[in-house]
C-alpha positions as CSV (number, residue, x, y, z in Angstrom):
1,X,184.9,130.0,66.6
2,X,183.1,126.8,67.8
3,X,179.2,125.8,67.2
4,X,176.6,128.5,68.5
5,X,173.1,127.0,69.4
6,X,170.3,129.1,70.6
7,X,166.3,128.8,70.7
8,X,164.0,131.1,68.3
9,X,160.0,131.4,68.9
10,X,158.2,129.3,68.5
11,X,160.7,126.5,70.3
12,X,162.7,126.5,66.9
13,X,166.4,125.5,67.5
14,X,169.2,127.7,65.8
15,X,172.7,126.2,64.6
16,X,175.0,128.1,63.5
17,X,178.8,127.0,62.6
18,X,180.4,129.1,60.0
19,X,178.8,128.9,56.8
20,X,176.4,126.4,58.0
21,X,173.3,128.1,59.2
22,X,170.5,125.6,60.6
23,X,167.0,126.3,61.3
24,X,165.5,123.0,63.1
25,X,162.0,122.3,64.3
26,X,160.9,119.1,66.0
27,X,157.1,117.9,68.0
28,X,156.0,115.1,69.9
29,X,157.4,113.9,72.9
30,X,158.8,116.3,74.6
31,X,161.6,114.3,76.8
32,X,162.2,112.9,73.4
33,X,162.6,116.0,71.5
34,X,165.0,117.4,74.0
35,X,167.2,114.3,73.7
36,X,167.2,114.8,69.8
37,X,168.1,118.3,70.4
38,X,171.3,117.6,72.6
39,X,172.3,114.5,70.2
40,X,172.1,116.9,67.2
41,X,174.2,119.3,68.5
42,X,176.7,116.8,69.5
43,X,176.6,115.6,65.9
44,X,176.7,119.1,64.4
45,X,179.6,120.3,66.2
46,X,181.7,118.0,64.2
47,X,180.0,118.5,60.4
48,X,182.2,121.5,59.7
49,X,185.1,120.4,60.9
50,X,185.3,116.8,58.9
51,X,183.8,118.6,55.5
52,X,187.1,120.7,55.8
53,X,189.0,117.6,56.0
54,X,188.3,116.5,52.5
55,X,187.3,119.7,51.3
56,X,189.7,119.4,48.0
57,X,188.0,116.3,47.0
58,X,184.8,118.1,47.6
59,X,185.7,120.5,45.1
60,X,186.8,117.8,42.4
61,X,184.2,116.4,39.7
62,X,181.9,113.3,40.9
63,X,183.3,110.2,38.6
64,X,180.5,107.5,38.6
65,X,182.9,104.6,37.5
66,X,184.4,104.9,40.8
67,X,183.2,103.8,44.4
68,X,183.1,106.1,46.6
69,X,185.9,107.8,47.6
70,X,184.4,110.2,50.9
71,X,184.9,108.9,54.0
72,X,183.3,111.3,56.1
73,X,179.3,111.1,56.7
74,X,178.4,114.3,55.1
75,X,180.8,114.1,52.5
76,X,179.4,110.7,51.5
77,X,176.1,112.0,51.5
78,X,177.4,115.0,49.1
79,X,178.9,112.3,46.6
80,X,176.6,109.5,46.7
81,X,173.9,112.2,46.0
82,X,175.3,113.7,43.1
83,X,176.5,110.1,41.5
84,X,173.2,110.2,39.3
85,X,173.9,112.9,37.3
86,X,177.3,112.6,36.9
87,X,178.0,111.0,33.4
88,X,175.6,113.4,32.0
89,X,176.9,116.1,33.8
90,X,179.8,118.5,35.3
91,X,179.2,118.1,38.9
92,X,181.1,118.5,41.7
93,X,179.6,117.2,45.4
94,X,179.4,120.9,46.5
95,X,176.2,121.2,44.7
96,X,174.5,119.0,47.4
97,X,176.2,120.3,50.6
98,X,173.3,121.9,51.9
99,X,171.1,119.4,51.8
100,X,173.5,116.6,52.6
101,X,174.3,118.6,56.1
102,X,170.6,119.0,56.7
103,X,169.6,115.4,55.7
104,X,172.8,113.8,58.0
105,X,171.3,116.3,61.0
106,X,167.5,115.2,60.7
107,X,168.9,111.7,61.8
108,X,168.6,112.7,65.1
109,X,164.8,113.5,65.4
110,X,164.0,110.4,62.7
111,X,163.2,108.3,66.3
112,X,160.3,106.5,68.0
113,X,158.2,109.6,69.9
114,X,159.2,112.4,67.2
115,X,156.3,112.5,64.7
116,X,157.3,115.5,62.8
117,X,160.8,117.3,62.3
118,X,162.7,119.1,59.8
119,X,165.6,120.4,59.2
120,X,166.1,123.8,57.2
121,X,169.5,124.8,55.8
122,X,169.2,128.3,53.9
123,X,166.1,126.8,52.1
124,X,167.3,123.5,51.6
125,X,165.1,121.5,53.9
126,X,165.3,117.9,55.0
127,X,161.8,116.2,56.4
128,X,160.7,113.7,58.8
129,X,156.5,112.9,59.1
130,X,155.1,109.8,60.6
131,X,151.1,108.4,60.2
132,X,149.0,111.1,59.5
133,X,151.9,113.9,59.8
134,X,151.9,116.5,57.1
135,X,153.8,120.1,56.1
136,X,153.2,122.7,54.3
137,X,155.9,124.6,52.7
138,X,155.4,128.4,50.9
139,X,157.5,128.6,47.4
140,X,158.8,132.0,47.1
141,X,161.2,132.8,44.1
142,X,162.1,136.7,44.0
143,X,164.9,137.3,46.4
144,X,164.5,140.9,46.1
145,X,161.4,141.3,46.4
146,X,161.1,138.8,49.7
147,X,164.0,141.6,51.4
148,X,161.5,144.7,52.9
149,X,159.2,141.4,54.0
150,X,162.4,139.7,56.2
151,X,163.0,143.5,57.4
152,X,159.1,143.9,58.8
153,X,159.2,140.4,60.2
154,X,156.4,139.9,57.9
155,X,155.4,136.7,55.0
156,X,154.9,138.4,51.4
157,X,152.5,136.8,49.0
158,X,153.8,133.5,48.3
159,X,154.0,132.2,44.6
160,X,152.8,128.6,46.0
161,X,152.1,126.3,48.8
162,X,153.0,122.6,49.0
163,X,152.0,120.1,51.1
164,X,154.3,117.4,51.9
165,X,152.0,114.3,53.6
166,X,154.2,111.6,55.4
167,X,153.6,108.5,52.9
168,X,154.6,111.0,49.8
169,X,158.4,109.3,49.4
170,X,158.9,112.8,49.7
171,X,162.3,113.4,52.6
172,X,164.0,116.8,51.1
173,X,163.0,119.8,49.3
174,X,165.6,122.2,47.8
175,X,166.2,125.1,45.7
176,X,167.9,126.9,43.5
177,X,168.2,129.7,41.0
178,X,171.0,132.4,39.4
179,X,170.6,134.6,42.6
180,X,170.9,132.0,45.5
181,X,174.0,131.6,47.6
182,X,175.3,129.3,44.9
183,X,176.5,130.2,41.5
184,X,174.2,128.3,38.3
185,X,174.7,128.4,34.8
186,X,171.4,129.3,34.3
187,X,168.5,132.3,34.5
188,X,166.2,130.5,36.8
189,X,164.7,132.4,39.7
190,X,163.9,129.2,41.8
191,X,164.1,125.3,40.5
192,X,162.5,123.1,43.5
193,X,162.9,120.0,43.8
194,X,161.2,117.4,46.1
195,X,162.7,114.0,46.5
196,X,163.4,111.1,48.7
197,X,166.3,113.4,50.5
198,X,167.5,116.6,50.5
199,X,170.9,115.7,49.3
200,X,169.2,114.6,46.1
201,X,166.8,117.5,46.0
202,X,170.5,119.6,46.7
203,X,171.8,117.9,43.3
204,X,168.9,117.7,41.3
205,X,168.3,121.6,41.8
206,X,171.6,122.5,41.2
207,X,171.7,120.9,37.5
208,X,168.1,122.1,36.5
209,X,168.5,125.3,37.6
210,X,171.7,125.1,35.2
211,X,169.7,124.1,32.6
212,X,166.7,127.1,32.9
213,X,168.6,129.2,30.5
214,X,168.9,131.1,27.1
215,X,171.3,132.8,24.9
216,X,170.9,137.1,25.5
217,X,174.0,139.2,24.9
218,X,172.4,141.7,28.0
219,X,173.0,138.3,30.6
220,X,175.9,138.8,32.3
221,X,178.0,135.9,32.9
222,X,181.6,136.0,34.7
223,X,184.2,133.2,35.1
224,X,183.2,131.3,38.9
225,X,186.5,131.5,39.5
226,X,187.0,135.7,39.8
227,X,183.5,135.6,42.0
228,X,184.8,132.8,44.6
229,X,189.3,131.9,44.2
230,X,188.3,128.8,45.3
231,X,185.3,127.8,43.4
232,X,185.1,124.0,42.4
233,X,183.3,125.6,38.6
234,X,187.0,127.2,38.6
235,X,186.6,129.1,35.2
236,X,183.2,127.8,33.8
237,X,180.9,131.2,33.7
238,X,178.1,132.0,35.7
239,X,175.1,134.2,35.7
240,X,175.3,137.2,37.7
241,X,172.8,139.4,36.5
242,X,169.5,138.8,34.1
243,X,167.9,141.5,32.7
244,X,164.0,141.3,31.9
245,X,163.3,139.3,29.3
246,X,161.3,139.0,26.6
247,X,158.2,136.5,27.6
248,X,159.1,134.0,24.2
249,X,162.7,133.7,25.7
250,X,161.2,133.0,29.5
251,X,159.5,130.2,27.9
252,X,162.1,128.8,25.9
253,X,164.2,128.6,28.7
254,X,162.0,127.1,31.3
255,X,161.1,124.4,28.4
256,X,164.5,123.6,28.1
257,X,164.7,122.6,31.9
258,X,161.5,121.2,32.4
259,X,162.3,118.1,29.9
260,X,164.8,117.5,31.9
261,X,162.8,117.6,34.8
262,X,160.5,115.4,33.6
263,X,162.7,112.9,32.5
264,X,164.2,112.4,36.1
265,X,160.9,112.4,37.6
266,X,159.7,109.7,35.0
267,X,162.7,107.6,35.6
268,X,162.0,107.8,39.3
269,X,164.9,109.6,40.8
270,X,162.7,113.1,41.4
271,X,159.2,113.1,42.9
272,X,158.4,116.5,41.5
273,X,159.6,119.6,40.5
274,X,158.8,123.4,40.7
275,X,160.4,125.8,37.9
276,X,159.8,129.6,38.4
277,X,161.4,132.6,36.0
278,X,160.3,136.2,35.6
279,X,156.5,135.6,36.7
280,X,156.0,132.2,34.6
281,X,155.8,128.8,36.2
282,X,156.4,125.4,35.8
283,X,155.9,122.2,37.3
284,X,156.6,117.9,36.4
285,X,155.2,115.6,38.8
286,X,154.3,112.7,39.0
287,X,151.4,112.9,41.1
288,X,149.4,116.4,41.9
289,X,146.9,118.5,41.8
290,X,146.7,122.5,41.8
291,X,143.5,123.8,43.4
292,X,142.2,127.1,43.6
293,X,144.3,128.5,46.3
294,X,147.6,127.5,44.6
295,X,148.3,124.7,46.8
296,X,150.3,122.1,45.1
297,X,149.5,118.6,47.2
298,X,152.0,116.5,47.0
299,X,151.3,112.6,47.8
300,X,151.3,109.2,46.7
């Protein structure tokens, strides 16, 4: 089955083409916006199709001494994106594909008469802001508890807002945790991540998230590989179900990821980062501020 499109309230545009599930929302001119529109789904109706293409070497660990080897523009993205953390760790470029598909589909609205659009891929979310353009995004970490919200088409209590101005540096947000569409290593509910793209934030997610973690016989971990045949962890075990923990052991393992948070965002390749597990919270950054509300304001 080809590309479905289709327009939600709120003049929201819905892509849909097999796994690849795009929310999109664009403002200014409105000639403009409608051209964006078509051109992105011309350009969409042929992601899918290419990532299966070179969907082996998707599935194969990122080597950084190499150029590289993608040819297709998503698959690039997916590589190139991961490259940073490769020679410290296991990484394949299927930990950014999300954000790499929404990042290569925001091109479309990043045009003269467009001042703000983004691009939202299962929570993985790719931004465009011009001049005095800003957007606010709710963090919300408990699957489970966010399900009887979806069902009454109503917003639960969020755990955060951020606001994302346009001269942050800030281009993609992602997340991800244990019980997200993507298998982790670690007992994170939610790691976000804002960065210069959302193929980055894709990546960078993906390893912290990995990192959040701590040693409890009552975690339950099972080979990637009997979860998903085709898994590119193939045997490495993942978490599938976390008990409640003890609050020392929350800690410990939020510690152990927000070093390495902050070492990415003090080396520049991360603008901030957002760690949430069982109730407790996290954030580096280079730049914020938390007011009263719970807002974290993210600029330069």
């Amino acid at each position: 089955m080809g590309p479905v499109f289709s327009i939600l309230p709120g003049h929201r545009q819905h892509f849909q083409h097999g796994p690849i599930d795009l929310l999109i929302q664009a403002e200014g001119d409105p000639i403009v916006v409608n051209q964006a529109h078509q051109h992105a789904q011309m350009q969409f109706s042929q992601v899918l199709p290419k990532l299966v293409v070179e969907l082996k070497r998707l599935r194969q660990a990122v080597d950084p001494s190499q150029s590289n080897p993608m040819i297709g523009p998503v698959a690039t993205r997916m590589w190139q994106a991961c490259k940073p953390f490769a020679d410290a760790f296991f990484v394949t470029p299927m930990a950014a594909v999300a954000g790499s598909v929404a990042q290569h589909m925001l091109r479309s609205y990043q045009v003269p008469g467009i001042q703000r659009a983004w691009v939202n891929n299962g929570g993985d979310v790719a931004i465009h802001l011009t001049e005095s353009a800003k957007l606010k995004l709710g963090l919300f970490s408990d699957l489970e508890r966010l399900q009887p919200y979806v069902f009454a088409a109503r917003l639960p209590e969020l755990d955060a807002m951020a606001t994302i101005y346009a001269d942050s540096g800030i281009g993609g947000v992602a997340t991800s945790g244990w019980s997200g569409r993507s298998h982790s290593f670690g007992i994170a509910d939610s790691v976000t991540v804002f960065a210069a793209d959302a193929g980055l934030a894709d990546a960078a997610a993906t390893i912290l998230a990995n990192a959040v973690n701590v040693d409890d016989d009552l975690i339950i971990r099972q080979p990637a590989n009997s979860l998903s045949e085709d898994s590119d962890l193939e045997g490495r075990l993942v978490t599938v179900a976390v008990p409640k923990l003890a609050h020392s052991q929350v800690a410990v393992a939020l510690a152990r990821g927000l070093k390495m948070a902050q070492d990415f965002v003090d080396k520049g390749l991360l603008h901030s980062v957002v760690l949430m597990c069982q109730g407790q919270v996290v954030s580096a950054t280079q730049k914020s501020c938390i007011n009263k509300e719970r807002e974290l304001c993210l600029q330069s």
